[in-house]
C-alpha positions as a Markdown table, in Angstrom:
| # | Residue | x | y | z |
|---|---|---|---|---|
| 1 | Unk | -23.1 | -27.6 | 45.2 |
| 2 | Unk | -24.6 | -29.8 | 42.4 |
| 3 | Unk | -25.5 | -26.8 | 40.2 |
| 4 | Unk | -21.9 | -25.7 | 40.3 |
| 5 | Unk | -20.3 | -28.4 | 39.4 |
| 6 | Unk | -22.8 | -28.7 | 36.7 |
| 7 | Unk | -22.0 | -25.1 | 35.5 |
| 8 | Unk | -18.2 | -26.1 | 35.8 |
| 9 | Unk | -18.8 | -29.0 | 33.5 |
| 10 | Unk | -20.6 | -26.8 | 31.3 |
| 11 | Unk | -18.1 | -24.4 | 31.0 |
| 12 | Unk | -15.2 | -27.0 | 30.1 |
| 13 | Unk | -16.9 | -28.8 | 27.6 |
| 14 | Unk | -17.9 | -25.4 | 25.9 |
| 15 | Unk | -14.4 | -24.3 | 26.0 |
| 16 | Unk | -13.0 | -27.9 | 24.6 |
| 17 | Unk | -15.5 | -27.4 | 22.2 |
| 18 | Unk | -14.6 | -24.4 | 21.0 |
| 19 | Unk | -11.1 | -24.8 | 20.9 |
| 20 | Unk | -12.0 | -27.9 | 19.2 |
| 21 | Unk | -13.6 | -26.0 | 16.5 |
| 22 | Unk | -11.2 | -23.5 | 16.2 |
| 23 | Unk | -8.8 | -26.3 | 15.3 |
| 24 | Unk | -10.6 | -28.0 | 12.9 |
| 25 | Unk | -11.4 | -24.8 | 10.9 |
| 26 | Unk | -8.0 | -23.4 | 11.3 |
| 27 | Unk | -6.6 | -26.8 | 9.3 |
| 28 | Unk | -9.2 | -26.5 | 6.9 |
| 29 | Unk | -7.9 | -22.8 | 6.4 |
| 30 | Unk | -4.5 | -24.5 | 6.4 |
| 31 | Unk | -5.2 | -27.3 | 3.7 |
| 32 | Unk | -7.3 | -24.9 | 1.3 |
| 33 | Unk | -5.1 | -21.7 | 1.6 |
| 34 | Unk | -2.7 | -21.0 | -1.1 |
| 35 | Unk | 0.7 | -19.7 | 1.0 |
| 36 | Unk | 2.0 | -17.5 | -1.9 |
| 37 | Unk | -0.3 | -15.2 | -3.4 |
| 38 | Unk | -1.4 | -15.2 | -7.2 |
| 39 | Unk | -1.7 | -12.3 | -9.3 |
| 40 | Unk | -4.5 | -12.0 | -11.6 |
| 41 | Unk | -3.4 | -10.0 | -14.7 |
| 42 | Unk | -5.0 | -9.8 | -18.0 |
| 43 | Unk | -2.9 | -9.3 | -21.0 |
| 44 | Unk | -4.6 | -6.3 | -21.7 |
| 45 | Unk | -3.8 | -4.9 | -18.6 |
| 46 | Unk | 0.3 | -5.4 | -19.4 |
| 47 | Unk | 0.0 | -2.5 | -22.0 |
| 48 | Unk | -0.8 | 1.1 | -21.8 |
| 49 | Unk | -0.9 | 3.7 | -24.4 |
| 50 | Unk | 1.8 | 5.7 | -25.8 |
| 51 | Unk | 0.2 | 8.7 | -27.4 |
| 52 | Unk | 3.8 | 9.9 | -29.2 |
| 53 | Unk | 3.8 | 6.6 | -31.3 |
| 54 | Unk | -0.3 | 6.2 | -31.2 |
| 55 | Unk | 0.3 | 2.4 | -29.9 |
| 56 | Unk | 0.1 | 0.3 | -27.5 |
| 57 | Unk | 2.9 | -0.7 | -25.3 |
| 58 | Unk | 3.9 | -3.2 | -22.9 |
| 59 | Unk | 5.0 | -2.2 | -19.5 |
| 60 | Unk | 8.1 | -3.6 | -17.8 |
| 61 | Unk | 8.6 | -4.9 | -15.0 |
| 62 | Unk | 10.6 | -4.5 | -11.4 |
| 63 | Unk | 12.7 | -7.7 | -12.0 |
| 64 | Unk | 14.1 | -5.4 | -14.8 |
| 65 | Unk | 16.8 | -2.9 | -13.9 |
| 66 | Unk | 15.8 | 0.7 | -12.6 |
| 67 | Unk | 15.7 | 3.2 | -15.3 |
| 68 | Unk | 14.1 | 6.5 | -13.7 |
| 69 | Unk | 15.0 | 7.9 | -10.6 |
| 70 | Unk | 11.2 | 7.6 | -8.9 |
| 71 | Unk | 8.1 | 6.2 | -10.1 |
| 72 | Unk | 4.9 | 7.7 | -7.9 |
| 73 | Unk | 1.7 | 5.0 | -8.0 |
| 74 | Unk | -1.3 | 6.4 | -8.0 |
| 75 | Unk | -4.5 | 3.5 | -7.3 |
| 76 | Unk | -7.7 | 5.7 | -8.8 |
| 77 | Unk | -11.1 | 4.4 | -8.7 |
| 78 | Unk | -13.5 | 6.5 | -10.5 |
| 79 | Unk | -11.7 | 9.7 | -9.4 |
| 80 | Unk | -12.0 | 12.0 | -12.6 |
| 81 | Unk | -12.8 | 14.6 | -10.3 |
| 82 | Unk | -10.0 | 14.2 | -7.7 |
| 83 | Unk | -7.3 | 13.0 | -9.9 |
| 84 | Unk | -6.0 | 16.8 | -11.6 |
| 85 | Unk | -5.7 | 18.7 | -9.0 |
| 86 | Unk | -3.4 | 15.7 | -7.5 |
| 87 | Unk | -1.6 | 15.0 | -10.5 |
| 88 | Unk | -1.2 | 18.6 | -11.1 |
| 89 | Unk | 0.8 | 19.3 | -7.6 |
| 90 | Unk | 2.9 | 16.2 | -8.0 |
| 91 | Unk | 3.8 | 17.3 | -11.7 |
| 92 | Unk | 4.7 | 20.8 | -10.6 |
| 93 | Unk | 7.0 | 19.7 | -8.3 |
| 94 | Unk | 8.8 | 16.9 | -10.2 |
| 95 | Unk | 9.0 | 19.3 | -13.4 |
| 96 | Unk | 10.7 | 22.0 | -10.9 |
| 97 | Unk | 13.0 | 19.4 | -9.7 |
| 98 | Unk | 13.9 | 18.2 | -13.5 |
| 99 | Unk | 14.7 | 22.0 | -13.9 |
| 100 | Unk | 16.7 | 22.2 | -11.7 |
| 101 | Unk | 18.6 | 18.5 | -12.2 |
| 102 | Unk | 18.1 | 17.9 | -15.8 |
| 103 | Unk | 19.3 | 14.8 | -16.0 |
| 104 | Unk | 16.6 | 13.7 | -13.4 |
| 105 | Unk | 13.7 | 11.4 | -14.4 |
| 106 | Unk | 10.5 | 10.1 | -13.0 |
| 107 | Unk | 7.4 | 8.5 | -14.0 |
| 108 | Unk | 3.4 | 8.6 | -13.1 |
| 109 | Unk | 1.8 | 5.4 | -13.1 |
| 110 | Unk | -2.1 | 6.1 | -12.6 |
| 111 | Unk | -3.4 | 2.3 | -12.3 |
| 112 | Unk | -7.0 | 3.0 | -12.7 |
| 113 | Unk | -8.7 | 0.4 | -10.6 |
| 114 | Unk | -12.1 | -0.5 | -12.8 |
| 115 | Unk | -13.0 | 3.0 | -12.9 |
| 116 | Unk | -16.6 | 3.7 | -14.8 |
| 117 | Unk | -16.0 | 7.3 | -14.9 |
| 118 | Unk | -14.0 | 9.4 | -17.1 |
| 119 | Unk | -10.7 | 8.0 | -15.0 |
| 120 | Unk | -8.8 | 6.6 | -17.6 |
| 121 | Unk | -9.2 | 9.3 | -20.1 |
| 122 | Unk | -8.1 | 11.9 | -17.6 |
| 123 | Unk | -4.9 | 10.1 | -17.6 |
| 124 | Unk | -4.3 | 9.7 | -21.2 |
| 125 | Unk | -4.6 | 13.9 | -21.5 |
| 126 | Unk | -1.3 | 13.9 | -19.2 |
| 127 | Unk | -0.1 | 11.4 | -20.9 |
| 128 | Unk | -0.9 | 12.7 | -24.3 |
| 129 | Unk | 0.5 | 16.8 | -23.0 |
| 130 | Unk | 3.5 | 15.6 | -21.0 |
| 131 | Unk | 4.8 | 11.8 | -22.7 |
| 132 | Unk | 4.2 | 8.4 | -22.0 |
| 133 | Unk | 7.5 | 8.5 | -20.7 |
| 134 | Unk | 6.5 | 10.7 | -17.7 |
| 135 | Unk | 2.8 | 9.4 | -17.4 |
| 136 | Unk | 1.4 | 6.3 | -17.9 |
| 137 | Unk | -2.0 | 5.0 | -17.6 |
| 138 | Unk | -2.3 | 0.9 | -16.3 |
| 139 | Unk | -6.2 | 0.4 | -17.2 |
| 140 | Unk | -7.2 | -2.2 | -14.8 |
| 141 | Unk | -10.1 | -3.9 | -16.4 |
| 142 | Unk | -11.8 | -5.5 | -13.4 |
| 143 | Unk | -11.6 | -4.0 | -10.5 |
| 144 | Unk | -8.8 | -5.4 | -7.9 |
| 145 | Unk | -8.9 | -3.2 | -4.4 |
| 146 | Unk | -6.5 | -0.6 | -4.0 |
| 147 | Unk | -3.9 | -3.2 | -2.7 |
| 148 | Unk | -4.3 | -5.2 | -5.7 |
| 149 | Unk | -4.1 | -1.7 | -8.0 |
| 150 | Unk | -1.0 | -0.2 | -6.1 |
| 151 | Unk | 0.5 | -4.3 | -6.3 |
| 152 | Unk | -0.1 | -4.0 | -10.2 |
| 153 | Unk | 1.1 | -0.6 | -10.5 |
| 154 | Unk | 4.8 | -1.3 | -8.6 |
| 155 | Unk | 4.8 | -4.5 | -10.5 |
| 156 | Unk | 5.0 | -2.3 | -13.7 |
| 157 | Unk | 7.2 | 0.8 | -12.9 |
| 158 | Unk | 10.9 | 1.6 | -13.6 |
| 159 | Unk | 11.9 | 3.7 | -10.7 |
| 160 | Unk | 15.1 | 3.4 | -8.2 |
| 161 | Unk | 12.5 | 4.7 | -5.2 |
| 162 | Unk | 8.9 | 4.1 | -5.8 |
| 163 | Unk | 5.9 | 6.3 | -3.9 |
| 164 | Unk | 2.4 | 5.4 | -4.0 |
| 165 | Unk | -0.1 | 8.6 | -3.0 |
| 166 | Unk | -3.4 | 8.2 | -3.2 |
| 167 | Unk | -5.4 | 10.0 | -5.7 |
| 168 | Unk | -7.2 | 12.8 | -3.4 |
| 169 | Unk | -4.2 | 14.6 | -3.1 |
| 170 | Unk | -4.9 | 14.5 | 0.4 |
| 171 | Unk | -0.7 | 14.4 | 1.3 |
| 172 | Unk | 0.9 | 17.5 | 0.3 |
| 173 | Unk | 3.5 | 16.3 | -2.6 |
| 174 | Unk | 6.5 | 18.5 | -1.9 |
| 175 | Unk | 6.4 | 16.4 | 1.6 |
| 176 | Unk | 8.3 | 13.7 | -0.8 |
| 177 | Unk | 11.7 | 15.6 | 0.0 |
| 178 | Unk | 11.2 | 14.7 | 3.7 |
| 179 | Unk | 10.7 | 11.1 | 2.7 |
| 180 | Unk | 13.5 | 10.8 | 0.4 |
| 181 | Unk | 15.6 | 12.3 | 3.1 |
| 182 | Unk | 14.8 | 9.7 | 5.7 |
| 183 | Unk | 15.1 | 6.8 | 3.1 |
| 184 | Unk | 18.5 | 7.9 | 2.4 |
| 185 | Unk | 19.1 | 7.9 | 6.0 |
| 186 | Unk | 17.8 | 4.3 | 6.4 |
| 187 | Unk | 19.9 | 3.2 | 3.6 |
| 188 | Unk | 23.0 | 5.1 | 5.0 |
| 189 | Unk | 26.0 | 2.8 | 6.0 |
| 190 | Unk | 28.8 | 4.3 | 8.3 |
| 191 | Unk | 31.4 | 1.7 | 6.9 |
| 192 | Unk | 30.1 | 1.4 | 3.3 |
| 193 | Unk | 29.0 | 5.0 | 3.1 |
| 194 | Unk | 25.8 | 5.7 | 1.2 |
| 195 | Unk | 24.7 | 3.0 | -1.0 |
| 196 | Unk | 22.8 | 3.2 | -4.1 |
| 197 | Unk | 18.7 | 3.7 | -3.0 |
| 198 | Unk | 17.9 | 1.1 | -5.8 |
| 199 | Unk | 19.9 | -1.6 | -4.1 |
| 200 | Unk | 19.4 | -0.9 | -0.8 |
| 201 | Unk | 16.1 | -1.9 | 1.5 |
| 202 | Unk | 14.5 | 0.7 | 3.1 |
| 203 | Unk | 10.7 | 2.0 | 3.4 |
| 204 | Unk | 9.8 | 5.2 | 4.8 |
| 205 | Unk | 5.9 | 5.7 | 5.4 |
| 206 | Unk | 4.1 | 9.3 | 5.9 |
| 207 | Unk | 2.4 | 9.5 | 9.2 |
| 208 | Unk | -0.7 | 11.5 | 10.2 |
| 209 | Unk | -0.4 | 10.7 | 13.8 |
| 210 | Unk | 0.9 | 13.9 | 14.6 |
| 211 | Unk | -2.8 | 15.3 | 13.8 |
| 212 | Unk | -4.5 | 13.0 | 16.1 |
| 213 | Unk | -5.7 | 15.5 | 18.5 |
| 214 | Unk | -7.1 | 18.2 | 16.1 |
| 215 | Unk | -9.2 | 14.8 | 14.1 |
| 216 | Unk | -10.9 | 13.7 | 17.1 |
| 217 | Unk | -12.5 | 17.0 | 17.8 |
| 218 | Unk | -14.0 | 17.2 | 14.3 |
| 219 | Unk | -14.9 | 13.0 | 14.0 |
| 220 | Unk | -17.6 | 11.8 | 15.9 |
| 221 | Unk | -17.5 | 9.8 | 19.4 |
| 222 | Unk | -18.3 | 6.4 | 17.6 |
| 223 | Unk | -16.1 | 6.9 | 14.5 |
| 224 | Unk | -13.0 | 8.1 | 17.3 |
| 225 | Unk | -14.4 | 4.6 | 19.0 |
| 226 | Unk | -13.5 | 2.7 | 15.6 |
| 227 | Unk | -10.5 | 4.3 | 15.2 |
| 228 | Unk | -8.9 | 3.7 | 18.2 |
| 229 | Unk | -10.0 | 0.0 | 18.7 |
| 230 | Unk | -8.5 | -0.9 | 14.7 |
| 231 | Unk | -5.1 | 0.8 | 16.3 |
| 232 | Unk | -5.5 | -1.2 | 18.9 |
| 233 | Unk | -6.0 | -4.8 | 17.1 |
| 234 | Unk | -3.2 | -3.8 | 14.8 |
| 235 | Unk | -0.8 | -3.4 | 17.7 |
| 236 | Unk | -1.9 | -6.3 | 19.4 |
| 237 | Unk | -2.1 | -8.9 | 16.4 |
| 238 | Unk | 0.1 | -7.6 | 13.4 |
| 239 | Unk | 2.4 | -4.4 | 13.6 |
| 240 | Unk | 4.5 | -2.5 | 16.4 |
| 241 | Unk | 6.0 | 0.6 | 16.7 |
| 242 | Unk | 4.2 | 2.7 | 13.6 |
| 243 | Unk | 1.2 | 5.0 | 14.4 |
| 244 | Unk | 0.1 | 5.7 | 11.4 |
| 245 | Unk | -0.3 | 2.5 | 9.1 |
| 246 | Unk | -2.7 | 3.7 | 6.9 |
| 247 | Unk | -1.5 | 7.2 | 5.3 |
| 248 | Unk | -1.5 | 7.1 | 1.6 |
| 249 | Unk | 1.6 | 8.3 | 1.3 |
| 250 | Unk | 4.3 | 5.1 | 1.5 |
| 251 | Unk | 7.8 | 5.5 | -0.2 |
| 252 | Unk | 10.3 | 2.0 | -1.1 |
| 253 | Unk | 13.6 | 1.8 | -2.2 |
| 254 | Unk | 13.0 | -0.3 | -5.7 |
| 255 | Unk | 14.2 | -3.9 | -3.5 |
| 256 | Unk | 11.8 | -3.6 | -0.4 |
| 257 | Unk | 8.5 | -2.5 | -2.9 |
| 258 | Unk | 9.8 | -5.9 | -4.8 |
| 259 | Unk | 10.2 | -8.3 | -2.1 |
| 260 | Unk | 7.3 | -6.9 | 0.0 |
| 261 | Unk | 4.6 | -7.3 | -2.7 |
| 262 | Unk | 5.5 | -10.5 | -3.8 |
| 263 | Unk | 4.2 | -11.7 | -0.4 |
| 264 | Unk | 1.0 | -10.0 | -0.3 |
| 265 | Unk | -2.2 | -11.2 | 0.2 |
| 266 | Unk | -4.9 | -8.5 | 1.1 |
| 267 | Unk | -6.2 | -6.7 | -1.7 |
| 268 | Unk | -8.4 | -4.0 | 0.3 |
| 269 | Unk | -7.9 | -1.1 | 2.8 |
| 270 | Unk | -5.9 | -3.9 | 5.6 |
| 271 | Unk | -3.0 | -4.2 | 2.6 |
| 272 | Unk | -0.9 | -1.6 | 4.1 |
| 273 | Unk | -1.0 | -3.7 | 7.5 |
| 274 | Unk | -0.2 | -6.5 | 6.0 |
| 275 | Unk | 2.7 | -4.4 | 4.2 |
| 276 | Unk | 4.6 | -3.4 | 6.8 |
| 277 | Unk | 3.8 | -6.7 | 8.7 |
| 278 | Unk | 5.9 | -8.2 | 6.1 |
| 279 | Unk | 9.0 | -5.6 | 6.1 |
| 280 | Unk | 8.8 | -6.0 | 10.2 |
| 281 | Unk | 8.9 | -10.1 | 9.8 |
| 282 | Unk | 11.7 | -9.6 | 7.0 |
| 283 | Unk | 13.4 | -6.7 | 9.4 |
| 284 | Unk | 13.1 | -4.2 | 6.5 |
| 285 | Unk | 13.9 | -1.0 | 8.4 |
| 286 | Unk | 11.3 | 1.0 | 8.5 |
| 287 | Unk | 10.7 | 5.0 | 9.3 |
| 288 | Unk | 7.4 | 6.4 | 10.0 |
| 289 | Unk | 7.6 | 10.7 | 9.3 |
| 290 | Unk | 5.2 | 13.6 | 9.7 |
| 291 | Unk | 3.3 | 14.8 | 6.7 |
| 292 | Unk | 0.7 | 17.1 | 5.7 |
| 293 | Unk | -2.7 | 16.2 | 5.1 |
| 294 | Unk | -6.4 | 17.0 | 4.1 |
| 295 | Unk | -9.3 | 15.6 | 4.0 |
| 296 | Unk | -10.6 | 15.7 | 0.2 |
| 297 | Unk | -14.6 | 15.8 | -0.1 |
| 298 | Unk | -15.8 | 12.4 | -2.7 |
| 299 | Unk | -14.3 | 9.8 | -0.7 |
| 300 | Unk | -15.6 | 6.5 | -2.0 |
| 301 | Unk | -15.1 | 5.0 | 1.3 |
| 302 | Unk | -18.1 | 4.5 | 3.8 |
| 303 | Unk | -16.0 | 5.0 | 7.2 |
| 304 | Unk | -18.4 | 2.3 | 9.2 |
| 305 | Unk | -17.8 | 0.1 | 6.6 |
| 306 | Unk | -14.3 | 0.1 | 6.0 |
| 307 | Unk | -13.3 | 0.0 | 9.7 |
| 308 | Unk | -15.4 | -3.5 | 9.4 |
| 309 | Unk | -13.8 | -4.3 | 6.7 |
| 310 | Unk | -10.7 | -3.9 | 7.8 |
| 311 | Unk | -11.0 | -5.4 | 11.4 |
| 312 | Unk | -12.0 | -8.5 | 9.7 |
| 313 | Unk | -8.9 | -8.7 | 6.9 |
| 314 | Unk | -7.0 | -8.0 | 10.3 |
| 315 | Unk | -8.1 | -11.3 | 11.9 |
| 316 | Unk | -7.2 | -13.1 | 8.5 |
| 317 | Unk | -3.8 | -11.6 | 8.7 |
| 318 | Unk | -3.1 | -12.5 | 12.0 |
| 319 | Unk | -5.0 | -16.2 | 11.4 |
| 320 | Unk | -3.3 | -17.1 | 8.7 |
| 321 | Unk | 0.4 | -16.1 | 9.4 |
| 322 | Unk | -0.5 | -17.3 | 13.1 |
| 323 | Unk | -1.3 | -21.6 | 11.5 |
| 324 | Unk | 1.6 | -20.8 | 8.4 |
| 325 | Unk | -1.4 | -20.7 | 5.9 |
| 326 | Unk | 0.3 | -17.5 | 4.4 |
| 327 | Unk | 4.0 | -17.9 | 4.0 |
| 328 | Unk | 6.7 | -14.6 | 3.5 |
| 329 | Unk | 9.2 | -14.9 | 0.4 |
| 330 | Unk | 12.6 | -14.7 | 2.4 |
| 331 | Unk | 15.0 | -12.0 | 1.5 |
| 332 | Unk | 17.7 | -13.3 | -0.7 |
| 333 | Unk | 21.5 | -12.3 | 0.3 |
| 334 | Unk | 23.6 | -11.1 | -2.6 |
């Protein structure tokens, strides 16, 4: 009987110890934790080349008025070899589409995230054969994450609807039509009739959750294991309702890309959690749609370590907006 209630007082001062712990850190994450993120921006990294003129421009910037229809994103880190084929599909098709609607008009932003290989000079040859005023090249010269690179990129485009795809060309391109479909939808009012996609709020993110099945015969039992259990934590701590949070394939009506970014702290693989944790909190409609994919040989991801990774940045999100550390920017009303 003694040694129980010995063990019993054990146990309760561990626990009041730990919870006492877990206080006192949480405030200290509290008092040192800047709410509202800062962006890092060099003043290089506000100009980009315009071969036409042979200088250097400076980007604008989404506070400004749209002036193309859609600008696509593209976060490359030393992807020289990847990046062609990709920007080749998605040039194809938007050059089809200007055919066919010539007063349509997009723009490529490839935001080259540090890159040490021939990135950057892949994406001045499009620029230099199609027009800065197509592509673009936002030469990041310290590397940021591909949250921070697709952050710096939207921060610098002119489109009503902005898409970021990642630079494999994993996502099928033409796919776009079934995203600007279901944005439209989203942004569809039965009283006001359709509104103008540049001023309404609306995200619409491709989802690979329809190939579940056919990846977990070719992944192995442990990587399935990681898989499942980051589903699991995001669920549980940070978003509902979307499958597939971390397709590269994400499209925003010019307002929600704003308003959502401005807010965002994770610069790594977690940032599209932490994305659409923010349009849920903000009740940013959302709608999650089936797209192709491929895997891409020459990932620079090591799988093990970005499922860490990413498990970790998910107990950050979830600490931080759990104690108030991390704070949203509310939506204004007009």
């Amino acid at each position: 009987m003694d040694f129980l209630v010995f063990l019993w007082i054990i146990i309760t001062y561990g626990l009041a110890a730990a919870i006492t712990l877990l206080i006192m850190i949480s405030i200290i994450i509290y008092l040192v934790t800047n709410p509202y993120p800062e962006m890092e921006r060099f003043e290089e990294e506000n100009m980009y080349n315009d071969p036409k003129s042979n200088s250097r421009m400076r980007f604008p910037n989404i506070e400004e008025p749209h002036s193309v229809h859609l600008s696509v994103i593209v976060p490359a880190y030393n992807e020289q070899d990847r990046l062609p084929p990709m920007l080749d599909e998605a040039i194809d098709f938007l050059e089809c589409r200007v055919k066919e609607h010539p007063s349509y008009k997009y723009e490529i932003i490839v935001v080259s995230d540090g890159s040490r290989d021939k990135t950057v000079q892949v994406a001045q040859k499009y620029a230099e054969k199609y027009g800065s005023e197509k592509i673009r090249c936002l030469h990041l010269i310290k590397n940021r994450g591909k949250g921070g690179a697709v952050r710096l990129g939207i921060q610098s485009c002119r489109g009503a609807s902005i898409l970021f795809a990642d630079a494999d060309g994993a996502s099928k391109f033409e796919d776009l039509t079934k995203l600007e479909a279901a944005l439209k939808g989203l942004s569809y009012d039965p009283v006001l009739q359709p509104k103008d996609v540049s001023n309404s709020i609306a995200i619409v993110i491709g989802s690979r959750a329809h190939l579940e099945k056919e990846s977990l015969a070719t992944r192995s039992v442990f990587r399935n294991i990681l898989m499942y259990g980051f589903h699991f934590l995001v669920w549980l701590f940070t978003v509902k309702g979307v499958r597939d949070t971390q397709c590269g394939f994400k499209l925003f009506t010019r307002k929600a890309a704003n308003i959502c970014f401005k807010s965002l702290h994770v610069n790594r693989w977690a940032f599209d959690v932490e994305l659409l944790y923010i349009a849920q909190t903000l009740n940013i409609p959302i709608a999650e749609i089936p797209v192709r994919w491929t895997e891409i040989e020459g990932s620079k991801v090591t799988p093990v370590l970005s499922w860490i990774q990413m498990g970790c940045d998910l107990g950050l999100i979830w600490l931080k907006y759990t104690i108030g550390a991390w704070k949203i920017k509310s939506l204004k009303k007009e």
